[in-house]
C-alpha positions, 0 to 999 in steps of 0.5 A: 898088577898080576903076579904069578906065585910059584913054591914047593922047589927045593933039595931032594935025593934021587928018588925022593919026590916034591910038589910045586904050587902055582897060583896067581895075585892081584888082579888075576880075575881071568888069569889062570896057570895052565902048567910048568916049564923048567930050564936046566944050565946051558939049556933051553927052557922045556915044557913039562906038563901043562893042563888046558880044559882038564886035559893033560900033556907031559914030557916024555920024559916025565910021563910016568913020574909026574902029574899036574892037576888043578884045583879050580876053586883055588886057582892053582896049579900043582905039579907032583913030581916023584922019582926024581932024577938028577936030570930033572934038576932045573928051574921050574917056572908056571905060566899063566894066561890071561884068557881076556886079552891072550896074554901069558905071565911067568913066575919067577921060578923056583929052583928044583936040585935032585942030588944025593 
C-alpha cells in the first residue's frame, strides 16, 4: 500500500522559515511527489509549488520566498519555505503520481502556523 510521507510543518514567527519533506512508503515503485498544496480555514485548498520533469511552478504568491526541489536518488520532494507571513498559515499536503496508471496520492498533511 502506497503512503504519501509528509514532515517539517510546525510553529515559526513571521519572518522565520521551515522545510518540508515529502517522500513515499510501500509499494511506491512508480510513485513519485511532484509538489504541495496547502488549505487555510475557510478556504479552498491552493497549489503551491510543484516540480514536473525539473521545471518549477510557484503561487504567485510565494514566488520569491519559496522553492521546491528534488532529490532523485531519495524520491523526495522538499519545500523551502522562508519569510514566512501569517497568511501562509495553512495545511500543506504533497501529492504524488503514480506514473503507471495516473493515479495521485496525498499525505496527510502537515500543519504549517506562522505566528509571533
Amino acid at each position: 500500500q502506497v503512503q504519501v510521507v509528509e514532515s517539517g510543518g510546525g510553529l515559526v514567527q513571521p519572518g522565520g522559515s521551515l522545510r518540508l519533506s515529502c517522500g513515499t512508503s510501500g509499494s511506491a515503485f512508480t510513485v513519485y511527489p511532484l509538489g504541495w498544496y496547502r488549505q487555510a480555514p475557510g478556504k479552498q485548498r491552493e497549489l503551491v509549488a510543484s516540480i514536473i520533469h525539473g521545471v518549477t511552478n510557484y503561487a504567485d504568491s510565494v514566488k520569491g520566498r519559496f522553492t521546491i526541489s528534488r532529490d532523485n536518488a531519495k524520491n523526495t520532494v522538499y519545500l523551502q519555505m522562508n519569510s514566512l507571513r501569517p497568511e501562509d498559515t495553512a495545511v500543506y499536503y504533497c501529492t504524488a503520481q503514480d506514473v503507471y496508471n495516473d493515479y495521485y496520492y496525498w499525505g496527510q498533511g502537515t500543519q504549517v502556523t506562522v505566528s509571533s
